[in-house]
C-alpha positions in Angstrom: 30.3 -39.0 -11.7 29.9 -42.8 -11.5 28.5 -43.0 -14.9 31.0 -41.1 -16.3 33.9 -43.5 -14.4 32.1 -46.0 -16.0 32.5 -45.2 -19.1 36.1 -44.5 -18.9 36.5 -47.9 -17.2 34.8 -49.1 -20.3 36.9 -47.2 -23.2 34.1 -44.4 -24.0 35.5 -41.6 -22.0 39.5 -41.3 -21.7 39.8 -38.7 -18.8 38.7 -39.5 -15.5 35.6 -38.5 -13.8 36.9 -36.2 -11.6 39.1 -34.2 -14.7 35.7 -33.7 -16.9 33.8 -32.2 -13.6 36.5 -30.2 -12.7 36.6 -28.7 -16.2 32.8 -28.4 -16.4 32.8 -26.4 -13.1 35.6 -24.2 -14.3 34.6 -23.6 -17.9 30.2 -23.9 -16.9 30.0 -23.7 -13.2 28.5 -27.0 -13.5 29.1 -28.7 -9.9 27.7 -31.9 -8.5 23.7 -31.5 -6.9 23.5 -31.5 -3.1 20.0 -33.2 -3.1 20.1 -36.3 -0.5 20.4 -39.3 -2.8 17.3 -40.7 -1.1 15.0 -37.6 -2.3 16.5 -38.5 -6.1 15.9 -41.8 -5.2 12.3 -41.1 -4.9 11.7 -39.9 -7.9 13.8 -42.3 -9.3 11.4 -45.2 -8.3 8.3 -43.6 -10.0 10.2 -44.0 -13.5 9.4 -46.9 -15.1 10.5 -46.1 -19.0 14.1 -48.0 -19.4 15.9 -50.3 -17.5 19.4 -48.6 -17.1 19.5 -47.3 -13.4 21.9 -44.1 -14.5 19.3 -42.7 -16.8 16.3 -43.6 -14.6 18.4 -41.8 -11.8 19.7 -38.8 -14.1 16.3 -37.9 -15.3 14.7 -38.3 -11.4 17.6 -35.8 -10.4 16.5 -33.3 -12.9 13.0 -33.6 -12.1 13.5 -33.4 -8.6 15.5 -30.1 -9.6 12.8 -29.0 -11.8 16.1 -28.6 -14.2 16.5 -28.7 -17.7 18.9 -31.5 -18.7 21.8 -31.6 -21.1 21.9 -35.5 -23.0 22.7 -37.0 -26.2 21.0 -39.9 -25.3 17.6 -40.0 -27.7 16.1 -42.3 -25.6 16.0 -39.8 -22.8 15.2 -36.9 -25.0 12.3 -39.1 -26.5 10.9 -39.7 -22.6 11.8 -36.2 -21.0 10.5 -33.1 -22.4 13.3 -31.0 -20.4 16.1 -32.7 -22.0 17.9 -31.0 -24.8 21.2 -31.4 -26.7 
């Protein structure tokens, strides 16, 4: 949800970050991971691939959930093999 806030506060998303989860979790059950930020964390640290924090941490939380995870970003779909679009 930060990211996304971010990138209202920054012109690339116009609702706010609350509105496009709330939509996700009513149209896709999509809702927000209840994994201690310190276990995501730890995974976080062992990426080493790209310097942005979000997509180091995105990509830990999908690995720490063994998830498949939904990006456009190529850069993240070039580095993790679960990522799709």
């Amino acid at each position: 949800m930060l990211e996304l806030e971010f990138l209202r506060e920054i012109g690339r998303l116009t609702p706010r970050a609350s509105k496009v989860m709330a939509l996700l979790n009513d149209e896709l059950g999509v809702r927000i991971c209840a994994l201690p930020f310190r276990v995501v964390a730890q995974f976080a640290l062992a990426e080493n691939w790209g310097r942005d924090p979000f997509d180091r941490l995105i990509v830990a939380n999908a690995k720490a959930r063994d998830a498949v995870l939904v990006t456009r970003d190529e850069r993240i779909r070039s580095y993790f093999t679960r990522a799709i679009w």
